[in-house]
MIMI-604985 format. One record per residue: residue number from 1; residue in three letters; z, x, y of N, C-alpha, C, O in turn. Coordinates in steps of 0.02 Angstrom, whole numbers, plus 50000, padded with zeros to 5 digits. Layout:
BEGIN
> i,aa,n_c3,n_c1,n_c2,ca_c3,ca_c1,ca_c2,c_c3,c_c1,c_c2,o_c3,o_c1,o_c2
> NUM,ALA,Z,X,Y,Z,X,Y,Z,X,Y,Z,X,Y
...
***
This chain:
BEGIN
> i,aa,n_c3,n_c1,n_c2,ca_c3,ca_c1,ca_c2,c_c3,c_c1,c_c2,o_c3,o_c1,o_c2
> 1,UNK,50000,50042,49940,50000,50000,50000,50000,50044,50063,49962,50036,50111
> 2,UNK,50058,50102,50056,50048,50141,50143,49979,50179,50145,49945,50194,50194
> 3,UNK,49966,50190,50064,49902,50229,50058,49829,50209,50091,49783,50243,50115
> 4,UNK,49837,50137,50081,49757,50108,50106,49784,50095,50195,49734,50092,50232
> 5,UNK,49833,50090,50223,49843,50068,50276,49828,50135,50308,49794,50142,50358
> 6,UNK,49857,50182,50273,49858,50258,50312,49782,50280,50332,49756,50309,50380
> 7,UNK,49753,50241,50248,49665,50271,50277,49638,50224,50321,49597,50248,50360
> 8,UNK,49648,50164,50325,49627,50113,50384,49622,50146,50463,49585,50143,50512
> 9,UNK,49698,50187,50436,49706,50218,50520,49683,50287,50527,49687,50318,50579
> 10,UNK,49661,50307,50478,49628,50361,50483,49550,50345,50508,49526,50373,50557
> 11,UNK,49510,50292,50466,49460,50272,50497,49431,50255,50568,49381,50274,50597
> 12,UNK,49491,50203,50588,49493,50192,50655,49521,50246,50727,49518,50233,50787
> 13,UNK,49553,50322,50686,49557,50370,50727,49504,50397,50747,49489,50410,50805
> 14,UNK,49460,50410,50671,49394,50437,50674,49348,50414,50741,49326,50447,50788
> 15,UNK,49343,50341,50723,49305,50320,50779,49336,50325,50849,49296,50331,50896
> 16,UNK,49388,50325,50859,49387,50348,50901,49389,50385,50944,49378,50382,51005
> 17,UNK,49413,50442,50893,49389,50518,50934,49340,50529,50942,49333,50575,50982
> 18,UNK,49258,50492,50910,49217,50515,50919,49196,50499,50975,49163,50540,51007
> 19,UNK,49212,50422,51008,49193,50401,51066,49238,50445,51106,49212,50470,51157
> 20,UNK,49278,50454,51097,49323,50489,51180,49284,50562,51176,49277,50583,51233
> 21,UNK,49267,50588,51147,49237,50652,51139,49159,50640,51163,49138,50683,51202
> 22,UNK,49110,50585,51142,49057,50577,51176,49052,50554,51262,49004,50554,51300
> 23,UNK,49138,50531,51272,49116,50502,51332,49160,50567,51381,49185,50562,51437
> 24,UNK,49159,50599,51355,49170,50667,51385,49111,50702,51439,49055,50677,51434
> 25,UNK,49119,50761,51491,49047,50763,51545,49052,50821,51486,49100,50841,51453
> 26,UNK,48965,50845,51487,48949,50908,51463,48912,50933,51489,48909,50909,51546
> 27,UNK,48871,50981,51481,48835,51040,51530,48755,50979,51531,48711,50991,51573
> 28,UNK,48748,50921,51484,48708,50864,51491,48759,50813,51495,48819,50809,51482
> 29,UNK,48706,50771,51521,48760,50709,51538,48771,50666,51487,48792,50610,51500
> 30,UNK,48757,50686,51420,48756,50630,51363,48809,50557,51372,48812,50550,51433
> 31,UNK,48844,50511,51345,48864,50457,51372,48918,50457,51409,48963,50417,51393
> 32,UNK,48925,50492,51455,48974,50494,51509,48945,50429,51563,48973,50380,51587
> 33,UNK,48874,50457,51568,48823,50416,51615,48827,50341,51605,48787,50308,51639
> 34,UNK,48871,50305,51562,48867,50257,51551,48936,50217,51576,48947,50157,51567
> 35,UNK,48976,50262,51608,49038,50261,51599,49066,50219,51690,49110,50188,51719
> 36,UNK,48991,50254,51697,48964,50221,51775,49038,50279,51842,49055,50338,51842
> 37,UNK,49059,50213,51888,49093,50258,51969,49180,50269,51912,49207,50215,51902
> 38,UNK,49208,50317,51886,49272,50323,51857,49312,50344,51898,49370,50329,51884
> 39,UNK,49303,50389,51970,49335,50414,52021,49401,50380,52043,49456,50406,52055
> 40,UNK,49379,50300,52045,49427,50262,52080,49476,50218,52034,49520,50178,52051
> 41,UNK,49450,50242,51961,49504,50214,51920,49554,50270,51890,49612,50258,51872
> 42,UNK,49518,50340,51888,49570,50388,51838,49601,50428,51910,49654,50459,51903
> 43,UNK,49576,50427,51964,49602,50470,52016,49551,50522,52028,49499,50521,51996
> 44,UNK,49565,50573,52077,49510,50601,52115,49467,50664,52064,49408,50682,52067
> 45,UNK,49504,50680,52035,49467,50726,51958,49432,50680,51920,49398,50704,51874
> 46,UNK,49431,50599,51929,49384,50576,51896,49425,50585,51812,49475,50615,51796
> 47,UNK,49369,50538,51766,49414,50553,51701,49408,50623,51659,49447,50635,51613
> 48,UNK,49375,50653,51671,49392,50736,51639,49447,50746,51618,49443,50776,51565
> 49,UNK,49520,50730,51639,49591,50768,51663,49609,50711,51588,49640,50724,51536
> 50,UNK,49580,50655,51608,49618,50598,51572,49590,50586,51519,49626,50557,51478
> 51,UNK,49519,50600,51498,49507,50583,51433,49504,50643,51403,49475,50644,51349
> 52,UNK,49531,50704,51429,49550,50768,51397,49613,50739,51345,49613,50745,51283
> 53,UNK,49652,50717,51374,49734,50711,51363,49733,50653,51313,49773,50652,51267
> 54,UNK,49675,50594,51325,49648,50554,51268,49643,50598,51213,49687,50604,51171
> 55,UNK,49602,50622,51214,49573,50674,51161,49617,50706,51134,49643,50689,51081
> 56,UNK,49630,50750,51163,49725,50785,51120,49752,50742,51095,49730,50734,51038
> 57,UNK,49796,50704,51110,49816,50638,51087,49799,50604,51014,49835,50605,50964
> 58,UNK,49757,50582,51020,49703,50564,50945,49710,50604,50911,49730,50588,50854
> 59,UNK,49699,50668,50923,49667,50735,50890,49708,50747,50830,49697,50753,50770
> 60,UNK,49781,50746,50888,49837,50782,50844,49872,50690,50811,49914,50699,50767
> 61,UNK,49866,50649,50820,49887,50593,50773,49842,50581,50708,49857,50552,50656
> 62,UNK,49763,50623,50735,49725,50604,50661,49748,50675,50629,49735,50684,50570
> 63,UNK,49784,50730,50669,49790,50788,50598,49847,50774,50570,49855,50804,50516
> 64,UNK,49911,50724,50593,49956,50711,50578,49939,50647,50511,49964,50657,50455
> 65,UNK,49906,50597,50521,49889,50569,50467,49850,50611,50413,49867,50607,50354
> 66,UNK,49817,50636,50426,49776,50668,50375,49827,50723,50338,49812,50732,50279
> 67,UNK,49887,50761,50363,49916,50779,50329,49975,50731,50287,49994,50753,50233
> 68,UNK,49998,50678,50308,50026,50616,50282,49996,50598,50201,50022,50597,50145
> 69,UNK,49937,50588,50223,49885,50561,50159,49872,50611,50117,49870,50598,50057
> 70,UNK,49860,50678,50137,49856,50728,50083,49902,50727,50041,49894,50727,49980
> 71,UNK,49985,50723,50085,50047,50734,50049,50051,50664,49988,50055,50678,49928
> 72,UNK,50049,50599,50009,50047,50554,49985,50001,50545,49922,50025,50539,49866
> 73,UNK,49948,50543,49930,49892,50564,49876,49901,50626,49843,49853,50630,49805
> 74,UNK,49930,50667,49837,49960,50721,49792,50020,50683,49746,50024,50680,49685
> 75,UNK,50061,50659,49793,50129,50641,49774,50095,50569,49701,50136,50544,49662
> 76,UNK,50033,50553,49701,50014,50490,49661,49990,50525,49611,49981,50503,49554
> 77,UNK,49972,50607,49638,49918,50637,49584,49963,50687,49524,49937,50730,49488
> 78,UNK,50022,50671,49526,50069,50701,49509,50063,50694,49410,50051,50742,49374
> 79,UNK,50073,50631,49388,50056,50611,49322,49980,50614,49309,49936,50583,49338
> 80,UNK,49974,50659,49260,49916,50665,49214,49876,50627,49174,49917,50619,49128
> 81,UNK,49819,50594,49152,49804,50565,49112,49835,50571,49060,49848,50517,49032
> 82,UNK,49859,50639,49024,49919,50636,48963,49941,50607,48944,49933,50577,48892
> 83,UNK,50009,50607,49014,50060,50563,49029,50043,50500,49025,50085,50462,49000
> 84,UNK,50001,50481,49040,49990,50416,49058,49976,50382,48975,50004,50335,48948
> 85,UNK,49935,50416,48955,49931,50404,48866,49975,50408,48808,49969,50381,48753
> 86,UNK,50025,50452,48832,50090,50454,48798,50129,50399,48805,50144,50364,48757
> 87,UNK,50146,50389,48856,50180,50327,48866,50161,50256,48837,50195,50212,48811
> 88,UNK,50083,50260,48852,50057,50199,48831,50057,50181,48756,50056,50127,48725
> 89,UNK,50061,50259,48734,50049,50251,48655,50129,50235,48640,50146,50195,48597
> 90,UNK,50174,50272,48683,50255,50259,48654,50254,50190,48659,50290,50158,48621
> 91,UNK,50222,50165,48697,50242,50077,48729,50201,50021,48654,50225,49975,48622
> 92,UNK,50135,50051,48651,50099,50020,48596,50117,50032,48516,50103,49995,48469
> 93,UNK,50147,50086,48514,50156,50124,48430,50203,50077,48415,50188,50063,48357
> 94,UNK,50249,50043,48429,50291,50008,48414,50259,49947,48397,50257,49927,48339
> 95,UNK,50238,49919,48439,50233,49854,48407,50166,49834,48367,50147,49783,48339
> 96,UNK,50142,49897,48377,50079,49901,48305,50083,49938,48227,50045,49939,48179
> 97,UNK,50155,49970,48241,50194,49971,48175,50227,49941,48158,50253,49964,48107
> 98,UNK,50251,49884,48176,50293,49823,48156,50236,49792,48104,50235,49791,48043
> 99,UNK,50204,49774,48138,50135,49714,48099,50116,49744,48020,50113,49719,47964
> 100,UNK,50105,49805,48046,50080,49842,47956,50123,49853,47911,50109,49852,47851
> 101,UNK,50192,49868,47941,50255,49860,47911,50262,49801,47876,50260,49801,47815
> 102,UNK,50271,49746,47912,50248,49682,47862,50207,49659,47852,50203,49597,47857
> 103,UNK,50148,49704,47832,50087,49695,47776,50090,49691,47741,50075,49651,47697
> 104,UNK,50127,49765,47750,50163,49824,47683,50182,49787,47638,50148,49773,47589
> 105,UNK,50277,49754,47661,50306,49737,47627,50273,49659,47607,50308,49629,47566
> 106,UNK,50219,49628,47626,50232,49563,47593,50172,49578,47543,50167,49541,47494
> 107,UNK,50128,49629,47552,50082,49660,47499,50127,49692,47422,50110,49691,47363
> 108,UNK,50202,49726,47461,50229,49743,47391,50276,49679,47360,50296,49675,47302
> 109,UNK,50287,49628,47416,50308,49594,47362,50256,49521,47347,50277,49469,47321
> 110,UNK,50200,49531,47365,50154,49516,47308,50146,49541,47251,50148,49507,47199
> 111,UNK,50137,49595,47253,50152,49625,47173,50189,49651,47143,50181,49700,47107
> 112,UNK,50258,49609,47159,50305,49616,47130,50319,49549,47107,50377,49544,47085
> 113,UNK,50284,49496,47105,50305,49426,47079,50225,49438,47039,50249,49451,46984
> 114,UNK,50183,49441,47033,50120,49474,46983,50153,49498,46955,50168,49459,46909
> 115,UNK,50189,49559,46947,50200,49595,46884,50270,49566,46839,50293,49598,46791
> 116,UNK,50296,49509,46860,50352,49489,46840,50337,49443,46804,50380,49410,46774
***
């Protein structure tokens, strides 16, 4: 359960570092230009200052999940297929030696009222 939620939010970090990182200025104007007059909403540096600090932000919450989920997904990867067959067989051997057990015995005492 924290496992699929953790990657949910890993997904939705993804995306959005990628946008805060595209809407970043670069030596081209790739989609900053879309971002239109930002001067008078982030202050006089404009958003540079602020979607820097976006960016950090994200950055280090998606390396913080991603080390979360490594730990977590290890911590699941812990039991072996082995294990997992041992058990199943300890769980099954039982009650599939009961049944033949009284095969057994109602096979020997079938022929034990035959030979009498």
């Amino acid at each position: 359960m924290t496992t699929s939620f953790l990657l949910i939010v890993q997904i939705v970090l993804v995306v959005m570092i990628t946008i805060s990182v595209l809407l970043q200025k670069s030596s081209s104007i790739g989609l900053g230009a879309y971002s239109g007059s930002n001067e008078s909403v982030f202050g006089a540096k404009g958003p540079a200052s602020f979607l820097a600090k976006v960016t950090f932000t994200i950055g280090f919450l998606f390396v913080v999940n991603t080390i979360a989920l490594g730990y977590l997904y290890s911590q699941e990867a812990q039991s072996s297929v082995v294990d997992d067959m041992i058990t199943t067989t300890q769980v099954v051997a039982p009650l599939s030696a009961a049944p033949a057990a009284v095969v057994a015995e109602q096979n020997t005492t079938q022929e034990l009222n035959t030979t009498k």
